[in-house]
C-alpha positions as CSV (number, residue, x, y, z in Angstrom):
1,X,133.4,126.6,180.8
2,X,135.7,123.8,179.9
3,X,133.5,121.2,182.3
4,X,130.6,122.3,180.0
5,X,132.0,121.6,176.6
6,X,133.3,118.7,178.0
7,X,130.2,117.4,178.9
8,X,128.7,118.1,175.4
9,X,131.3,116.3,174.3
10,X,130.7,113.2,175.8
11,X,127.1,113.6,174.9
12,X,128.5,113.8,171.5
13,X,130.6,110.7,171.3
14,X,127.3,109.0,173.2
15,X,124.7,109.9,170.3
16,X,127.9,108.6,167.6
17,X,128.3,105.4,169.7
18,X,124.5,104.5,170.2
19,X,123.5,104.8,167.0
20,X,124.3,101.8,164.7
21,X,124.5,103.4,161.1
22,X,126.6,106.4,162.9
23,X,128.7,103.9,163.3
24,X,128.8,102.0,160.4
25,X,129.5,105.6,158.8
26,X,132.6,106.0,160.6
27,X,134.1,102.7,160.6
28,X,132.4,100.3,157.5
29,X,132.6,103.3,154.4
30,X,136.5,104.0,154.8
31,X,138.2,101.0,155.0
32,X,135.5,99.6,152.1
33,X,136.4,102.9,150.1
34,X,140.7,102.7,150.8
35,X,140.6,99.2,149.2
36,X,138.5,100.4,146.3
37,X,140.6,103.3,145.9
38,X,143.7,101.8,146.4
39,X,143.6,98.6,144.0
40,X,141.3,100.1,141.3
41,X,142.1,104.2,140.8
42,X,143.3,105.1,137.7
43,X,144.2,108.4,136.1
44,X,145.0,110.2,132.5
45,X,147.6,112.2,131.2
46,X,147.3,115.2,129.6
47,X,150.6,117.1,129.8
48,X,154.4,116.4,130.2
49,X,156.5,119.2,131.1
50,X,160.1,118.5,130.3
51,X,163.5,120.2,130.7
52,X,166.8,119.7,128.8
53,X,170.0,119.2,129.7
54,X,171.9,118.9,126.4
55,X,175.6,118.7,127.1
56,X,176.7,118.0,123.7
57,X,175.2,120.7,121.1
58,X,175.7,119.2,117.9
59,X,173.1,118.2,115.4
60,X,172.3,114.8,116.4
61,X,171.5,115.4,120.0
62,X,169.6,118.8,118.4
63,X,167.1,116.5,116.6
64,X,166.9,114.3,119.5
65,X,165.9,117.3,121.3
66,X,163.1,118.7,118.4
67,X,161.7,115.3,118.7
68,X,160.3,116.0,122.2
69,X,159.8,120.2,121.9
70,X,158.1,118.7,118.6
71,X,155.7,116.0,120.3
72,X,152.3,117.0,121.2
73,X,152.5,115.4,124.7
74,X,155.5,117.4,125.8
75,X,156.5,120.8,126.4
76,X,160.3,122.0,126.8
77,X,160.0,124.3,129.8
78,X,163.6,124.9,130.8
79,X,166.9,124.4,129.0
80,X,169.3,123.6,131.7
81,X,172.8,124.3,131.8
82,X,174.5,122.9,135.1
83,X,173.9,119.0,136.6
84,X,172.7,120.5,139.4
85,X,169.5,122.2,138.4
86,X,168.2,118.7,137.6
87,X,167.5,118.3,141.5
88,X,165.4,121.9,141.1
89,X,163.3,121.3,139.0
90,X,162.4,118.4,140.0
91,X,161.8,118.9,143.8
92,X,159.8,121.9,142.6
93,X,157.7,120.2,140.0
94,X,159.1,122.7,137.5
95,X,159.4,119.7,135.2
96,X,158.1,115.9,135.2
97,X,161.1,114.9,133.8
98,X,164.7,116.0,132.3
99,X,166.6,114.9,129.2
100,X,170.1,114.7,129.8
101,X,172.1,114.3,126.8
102,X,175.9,113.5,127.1
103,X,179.0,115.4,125.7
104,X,179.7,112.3,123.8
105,X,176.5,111.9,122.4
106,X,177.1,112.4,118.8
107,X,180.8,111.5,118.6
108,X,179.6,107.6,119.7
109,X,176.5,108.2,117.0
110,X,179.3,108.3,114.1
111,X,181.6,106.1,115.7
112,X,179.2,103.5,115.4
113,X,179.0,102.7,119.3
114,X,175.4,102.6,120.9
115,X,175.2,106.4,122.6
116,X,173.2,106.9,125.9
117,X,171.0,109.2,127.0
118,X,169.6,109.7,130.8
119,X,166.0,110.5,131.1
120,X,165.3,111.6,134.8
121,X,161.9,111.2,135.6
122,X,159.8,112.5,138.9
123,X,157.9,109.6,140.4
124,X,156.1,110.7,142.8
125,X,152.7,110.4,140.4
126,X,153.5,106.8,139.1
127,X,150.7,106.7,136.9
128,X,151.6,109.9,134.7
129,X,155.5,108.9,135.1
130,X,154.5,105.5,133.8
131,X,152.7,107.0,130.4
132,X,155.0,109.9,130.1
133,X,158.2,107.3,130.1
134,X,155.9,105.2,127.2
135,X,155.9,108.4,125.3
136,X,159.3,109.6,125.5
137,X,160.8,106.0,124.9
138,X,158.4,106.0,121.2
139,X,160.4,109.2,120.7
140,X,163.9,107.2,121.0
141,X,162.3,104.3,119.1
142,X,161.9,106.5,116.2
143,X,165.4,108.5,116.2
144,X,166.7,105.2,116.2
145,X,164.9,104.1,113.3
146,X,165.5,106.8,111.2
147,X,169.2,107.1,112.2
148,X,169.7,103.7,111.5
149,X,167.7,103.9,107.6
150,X,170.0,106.9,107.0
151,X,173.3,105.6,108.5
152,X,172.4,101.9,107.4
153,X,173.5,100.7,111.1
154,X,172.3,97.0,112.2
155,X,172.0,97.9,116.1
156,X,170.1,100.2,117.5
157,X,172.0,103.9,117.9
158,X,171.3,105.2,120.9
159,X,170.3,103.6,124.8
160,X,167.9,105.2,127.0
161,X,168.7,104.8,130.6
162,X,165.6,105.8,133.4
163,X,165.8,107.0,136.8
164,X,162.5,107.9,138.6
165,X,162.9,109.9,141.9
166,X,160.7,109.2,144.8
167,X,159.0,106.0,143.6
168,X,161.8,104.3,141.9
169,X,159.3,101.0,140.9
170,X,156.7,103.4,139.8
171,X,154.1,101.8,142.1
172,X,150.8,103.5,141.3
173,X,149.9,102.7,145.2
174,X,152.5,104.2,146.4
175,X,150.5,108.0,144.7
176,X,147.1,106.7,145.6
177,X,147.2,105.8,149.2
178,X,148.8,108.8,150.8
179,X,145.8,110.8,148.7
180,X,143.3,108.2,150.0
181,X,144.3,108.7,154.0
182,X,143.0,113.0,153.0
183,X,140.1,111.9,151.3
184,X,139.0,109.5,154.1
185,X,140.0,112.1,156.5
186,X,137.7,114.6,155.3
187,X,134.8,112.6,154.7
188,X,134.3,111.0,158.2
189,X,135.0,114.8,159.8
190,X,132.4,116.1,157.0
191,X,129.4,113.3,158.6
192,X,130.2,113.9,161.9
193,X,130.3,117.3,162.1
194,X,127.6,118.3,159.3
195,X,125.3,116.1,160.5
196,X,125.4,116.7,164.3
197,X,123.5,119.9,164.8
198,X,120.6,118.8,161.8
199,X,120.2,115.0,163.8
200,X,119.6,117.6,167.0
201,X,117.2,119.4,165.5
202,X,115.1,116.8,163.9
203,X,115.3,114.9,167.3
204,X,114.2,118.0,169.2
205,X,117.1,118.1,171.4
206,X,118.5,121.3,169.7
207,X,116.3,123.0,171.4
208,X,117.1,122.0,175.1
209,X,120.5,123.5,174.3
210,X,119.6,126.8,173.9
211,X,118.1,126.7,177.4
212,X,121.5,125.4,179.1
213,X,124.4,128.3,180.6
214,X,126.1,126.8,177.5
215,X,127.0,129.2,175.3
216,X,127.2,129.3,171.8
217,X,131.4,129.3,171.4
218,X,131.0,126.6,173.8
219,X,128.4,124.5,171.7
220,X,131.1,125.0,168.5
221,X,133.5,124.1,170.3
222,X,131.7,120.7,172.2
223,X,130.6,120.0,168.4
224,X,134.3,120.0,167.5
225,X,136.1,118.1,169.5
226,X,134.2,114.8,168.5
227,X,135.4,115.4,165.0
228,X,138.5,116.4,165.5
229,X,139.0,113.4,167.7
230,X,137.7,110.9,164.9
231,X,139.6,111.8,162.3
232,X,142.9,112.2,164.1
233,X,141.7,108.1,165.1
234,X,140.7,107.8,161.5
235,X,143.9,109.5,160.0
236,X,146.2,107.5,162.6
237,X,144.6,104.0,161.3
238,X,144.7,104.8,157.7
239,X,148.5,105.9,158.1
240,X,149.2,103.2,159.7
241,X,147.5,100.7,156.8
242,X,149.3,102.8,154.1
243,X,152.6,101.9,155.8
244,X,152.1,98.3,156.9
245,X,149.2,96.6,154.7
246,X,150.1,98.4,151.3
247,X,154.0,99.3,152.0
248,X,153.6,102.7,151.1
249,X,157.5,104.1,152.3
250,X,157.3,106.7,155.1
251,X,160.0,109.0,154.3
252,X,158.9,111.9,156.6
253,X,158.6,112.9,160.3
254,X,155.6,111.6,161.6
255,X,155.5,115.2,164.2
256,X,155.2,117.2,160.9
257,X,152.2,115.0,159.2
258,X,150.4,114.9,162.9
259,X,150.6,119.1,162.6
260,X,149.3,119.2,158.8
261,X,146.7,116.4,160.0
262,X,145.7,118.7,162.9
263,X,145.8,121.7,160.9
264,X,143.5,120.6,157.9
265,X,141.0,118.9,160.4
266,X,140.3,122.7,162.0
267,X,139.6,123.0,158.0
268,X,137.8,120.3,157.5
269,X,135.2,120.7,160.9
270,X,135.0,124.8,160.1
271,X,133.4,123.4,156.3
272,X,131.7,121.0,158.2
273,X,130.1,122.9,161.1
274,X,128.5,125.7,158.7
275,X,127.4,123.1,156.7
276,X,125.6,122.0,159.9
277,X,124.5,125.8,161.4
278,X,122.8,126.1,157.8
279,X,121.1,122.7,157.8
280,X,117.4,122.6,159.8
281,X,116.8,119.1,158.4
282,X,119.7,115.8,157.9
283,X,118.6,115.6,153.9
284,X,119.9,118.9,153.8
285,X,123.2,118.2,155.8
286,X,123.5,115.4,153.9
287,X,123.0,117.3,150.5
288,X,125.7,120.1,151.7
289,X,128.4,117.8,152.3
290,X,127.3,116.0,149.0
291,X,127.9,119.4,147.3
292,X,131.2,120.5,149.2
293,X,132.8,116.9,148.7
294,X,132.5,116.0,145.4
295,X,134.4,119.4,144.0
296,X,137.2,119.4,146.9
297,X,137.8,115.9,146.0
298,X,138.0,116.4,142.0
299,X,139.9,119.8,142.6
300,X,142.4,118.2,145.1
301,X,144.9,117.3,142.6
302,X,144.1,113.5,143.6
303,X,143.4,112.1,140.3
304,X,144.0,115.2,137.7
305,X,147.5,117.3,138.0
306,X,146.1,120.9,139.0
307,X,148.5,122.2,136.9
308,X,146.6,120.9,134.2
309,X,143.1,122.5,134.8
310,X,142.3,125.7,133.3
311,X,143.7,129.1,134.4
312,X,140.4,130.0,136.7
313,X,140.0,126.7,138.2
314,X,143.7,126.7,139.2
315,X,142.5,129.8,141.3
316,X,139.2,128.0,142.6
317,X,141.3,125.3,144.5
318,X,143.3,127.6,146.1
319,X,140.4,127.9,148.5
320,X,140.0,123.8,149.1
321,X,141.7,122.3,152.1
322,X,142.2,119.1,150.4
323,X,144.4,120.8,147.6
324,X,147.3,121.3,150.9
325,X,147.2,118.5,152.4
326,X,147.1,116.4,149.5
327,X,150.8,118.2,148.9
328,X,151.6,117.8,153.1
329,X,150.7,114.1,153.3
330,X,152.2,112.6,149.9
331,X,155.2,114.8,150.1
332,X,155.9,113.6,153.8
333,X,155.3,109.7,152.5
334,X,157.4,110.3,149.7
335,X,159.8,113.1,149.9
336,X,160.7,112.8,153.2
337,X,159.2,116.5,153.0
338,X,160.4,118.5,156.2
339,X,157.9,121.0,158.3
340,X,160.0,124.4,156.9
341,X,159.8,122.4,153.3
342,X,155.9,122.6,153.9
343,X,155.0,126.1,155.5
344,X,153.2,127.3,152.1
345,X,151.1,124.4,152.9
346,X,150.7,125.2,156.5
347,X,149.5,128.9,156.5
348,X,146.3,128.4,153.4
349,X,145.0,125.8,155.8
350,X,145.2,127.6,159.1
351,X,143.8,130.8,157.3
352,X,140.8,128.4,155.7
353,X,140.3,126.8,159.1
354,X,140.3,130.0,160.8
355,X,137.8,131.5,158.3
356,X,135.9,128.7,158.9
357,X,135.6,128.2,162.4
358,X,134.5,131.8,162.5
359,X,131.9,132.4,160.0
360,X,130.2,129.2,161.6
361,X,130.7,130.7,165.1
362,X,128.9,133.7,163.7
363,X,126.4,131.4,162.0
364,X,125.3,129.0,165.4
365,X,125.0,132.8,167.0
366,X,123.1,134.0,164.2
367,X,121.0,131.3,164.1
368,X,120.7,130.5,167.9
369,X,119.6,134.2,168.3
């Protein structure tokens, strides 16, 4: 059996190899699209969830606070009341950032000395920290002015101090590439795989298949490995740019991204390989992974926050493999994320790949029959 599928395999990485826009497709496309993503991707914001940690209580820092729960680009979502939640809500992206307010805060107000307050910020999205800091530092601009008119003070009242966890430069690049290495990940797996059953049949060597001892596990599975193999290359290269080229920090274990890379690939070639079984021309297959990539792309959480969509389409990505291991790979570059860290983001995949795999087994016997 294995001696088979092995065999097709070979075939498979043959057809790839001899063909001169199969292999552009693979090698010209994703190093042409990282650059373009990389330098030029921007994003909006649309909503800052913030949480307070007001040690002080009195009025000042209570208009300081009604300034933000006030502001139509942030929400108060948690009032904390220990240091140590900070770190909470935070890791769990409870909260983009935290206002912490001193116990001091109002005495130095009246004593005339400048009063700080500690905005702590989560980085990992530079882009939204970057506009969500802009907002939150007009919101101190205008205390201060209208403390100063009331109190008649020459300096400015209060200081702002900024901390941003896991990207403390608030490099956009650092955001973009890790998202990047998924998204060229699963569009060279998508035209390998979609593509190879519909090139066999318009060729007319789809047909000499059926009449081998192969059988039709055994064809999924020789269709599979080429891809698989490809975009662990693929994934390995683009890592290894991310790192070196664009000095994107590494924080994780590279065992742990190899297993989320492996897991969303089975994803990836299940999508792929049903896109293929359904296909009887390449237009088609090309068409299909047209329609699957596009959405998965936009409801990956790349460029828009998910949190931000709408209620329904919040529950539409929870079916798109990009959605967990866009969380896997950037929270492994940037968190240091460990593999027990990332189990919620394990399991979705394997069930989607899984799901996958089968329906298309069921499809190449359906169709083969």
């Amino acid at each position: 059996m294995w001696q088979r599928i092995f065999a097709l395999a070979i075939k498979e990485f043959q057809a790839l190899l001899r063909d001169p826009k199969a292999r552009f497709v693979i090698i010209g496309p994703p190093l042409i699209q990282l650059l373009i993503f990389s330098f030029a991707a921007t994003f909006d914001l649309n909503h800052v969830p913030i949480a307070i940690y007001n040690q002080d209580g009195g009025q000042a820092a209570q208009s300081l606070v009604s300034r933000f729960s006030g502001s139509q680009h942030f929400e108060i979502v948690d009032n904390l009341t220990r240091e140590s939640d900070i770190k909470r809500v935070i890791d769990h992206r409870d909260a983009l950032m935290v206002l912490t307010i001193g116990p001091r805060f109002e005495q130095d107000l009246l004593s005339g000395k400048p009063a700080t307050a500690q905005l702590i910020i989560d980085g990992r999205n530079s882009n939204t920290a970057a506009i969500a800091l802009s907002y939150a530092s007009g919101i101190v601009s205008d205390f201060n002015t209208d403390w100063q008119q009331t109190h008649h003070l020459r300096a400015p009242p209060s200081v702002i101090i900024t901390r941003a966890w896991f990207n403390p430069n608030l490099e956009s690049r650092w955001f973009i590439v890790p998202g990047v290495v998924a998204i060229l990940m699963l569009v060279v797996v998508m035209v390998v795989t979609a593509l190879s059953v519909a090139r066999e049949r318009e060729q007319g060597t789809f047909d000499q298949l059926l009449v081998t001892p192969l059988h039709p596990t055994e064809i999924l599975i020789g269709k599979a490995i080429p891809g698989f193999v490809i975009g662990m290359i693929e994934g390995s290269v683009t890592i290894a740019l991310a790192a070196q080229a664009f000095g994107v920090p590494f924080e994780g274990q590279l065992a742990t991204l190899y297993v989320g890379m492996g897991v969303f690939l089975l994803s990836a070639i299940g999508v792929g390989l049903m896109i293929s079984a359904l296909a009887t021309t390449l237009q088609q297959a090309v068409l299909g992974v047209f329609l699957f990539l596009v959405p998965a792309i936009i409801l990956s959480g790349f460029a828009t926050p998910i949190a931000n969509m709408p209620g329904f389409v919040q529950d539409l990505t929870l079916i798109n493999p990009m959605r967990y291991f866009m969380v896997i790979v950037r929270g492994i570059f940037l968190e240091g994320s460990s593999f027990n860290s990332l189990i919620n983001q394990f399991w979705p995949l394997a069930v989607i790949g899984l799901t996958t795999l089968a329906f298309a087994g069921w499809l190449f016997r359906h169709r083969m029959n």
